[in-house]
N, C-alpha and C positions, 0 to 999 in steps of 0.2 A: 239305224243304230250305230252310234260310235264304235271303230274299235277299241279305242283307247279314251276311258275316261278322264275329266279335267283333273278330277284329285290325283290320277298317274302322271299324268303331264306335267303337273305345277309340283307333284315331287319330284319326277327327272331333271323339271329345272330351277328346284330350288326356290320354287316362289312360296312363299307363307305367306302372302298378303292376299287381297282377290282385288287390286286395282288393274291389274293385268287382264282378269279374268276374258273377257272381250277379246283381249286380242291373242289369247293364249287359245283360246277356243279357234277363231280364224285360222294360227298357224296350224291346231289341231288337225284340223277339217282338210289346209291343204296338203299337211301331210299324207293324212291315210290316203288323199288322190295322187298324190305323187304315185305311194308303192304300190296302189292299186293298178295304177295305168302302168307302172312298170311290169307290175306282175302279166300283166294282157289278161286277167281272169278276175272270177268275182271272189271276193274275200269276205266271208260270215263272220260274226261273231258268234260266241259260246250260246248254246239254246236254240241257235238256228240254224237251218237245214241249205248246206250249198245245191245248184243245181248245175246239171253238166258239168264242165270243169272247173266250177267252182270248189276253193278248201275253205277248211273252218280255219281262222287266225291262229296261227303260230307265236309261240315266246319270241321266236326269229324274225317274224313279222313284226311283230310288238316293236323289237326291240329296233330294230331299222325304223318305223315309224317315229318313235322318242328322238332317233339320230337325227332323223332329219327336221322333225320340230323342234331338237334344238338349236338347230343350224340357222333355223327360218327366224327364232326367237333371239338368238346371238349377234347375229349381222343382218339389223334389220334394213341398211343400206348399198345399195349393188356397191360391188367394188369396179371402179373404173377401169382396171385391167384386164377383168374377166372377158373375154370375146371365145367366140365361137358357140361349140351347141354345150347345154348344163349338162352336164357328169354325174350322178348322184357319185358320193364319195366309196373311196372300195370297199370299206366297213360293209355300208349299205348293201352296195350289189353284191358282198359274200355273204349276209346275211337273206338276202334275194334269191340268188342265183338254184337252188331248190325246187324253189316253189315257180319260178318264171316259166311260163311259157313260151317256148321258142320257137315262133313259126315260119315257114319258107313263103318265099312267093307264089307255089302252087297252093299250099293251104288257105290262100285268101282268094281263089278262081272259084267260081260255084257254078 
């Protein structure tokens, strides 16, 4: 299940047509994986039950997701300057930074 349905998407950015629809769903999809994998944890939607350290979706969540699919939706060209590793923008990771899981190099020895 989405966390972020298309009719939120396509008002964060502004689209009133559905020629986009496809590809606004795409950036959709890779958004919530971005702050998913950012988060290191499972992220529910509303109705649904997290397990282990998973949480139910956040407005703060929400809202870092919109950021970053409009960022995906905005520039849909890499910029040739960009080098090194992706950054999510600091908006993002203070809206993140909560909910993130922070684990050491012992926590991932089993």
């Amino acid at each position: 299940m989405a966390l972020v349905s298309l009719d939120r998407a396509k008002d964060h950015l502004r689209v009133l047509h559905s020629d986009d629809d496809v590809q606004i769903e795409l950036y959709r999809a890779a958004a919530e994986a971005i702050v998913v994998e950012y988060l290191d944890r499972q992220v529910v939607g509303e109705g649904e039950v997290p397990i282990d350290d998973g949480i139910l979706v956040s407005p703060a969540i929400i809202a870092a997701i919109l950021l970053v699919l409009s960022d995906l939706y905005e520039f849909r060209e890499s910029d040739p300057k960009d080098v090194g590793d992706a950054v999510l923008p600091r908006a993002v990771r203070a809206l993140l930074a909560p909910y993130r899981v922070w684990r050491t190099v012992d926590d991932d020895v089993d």
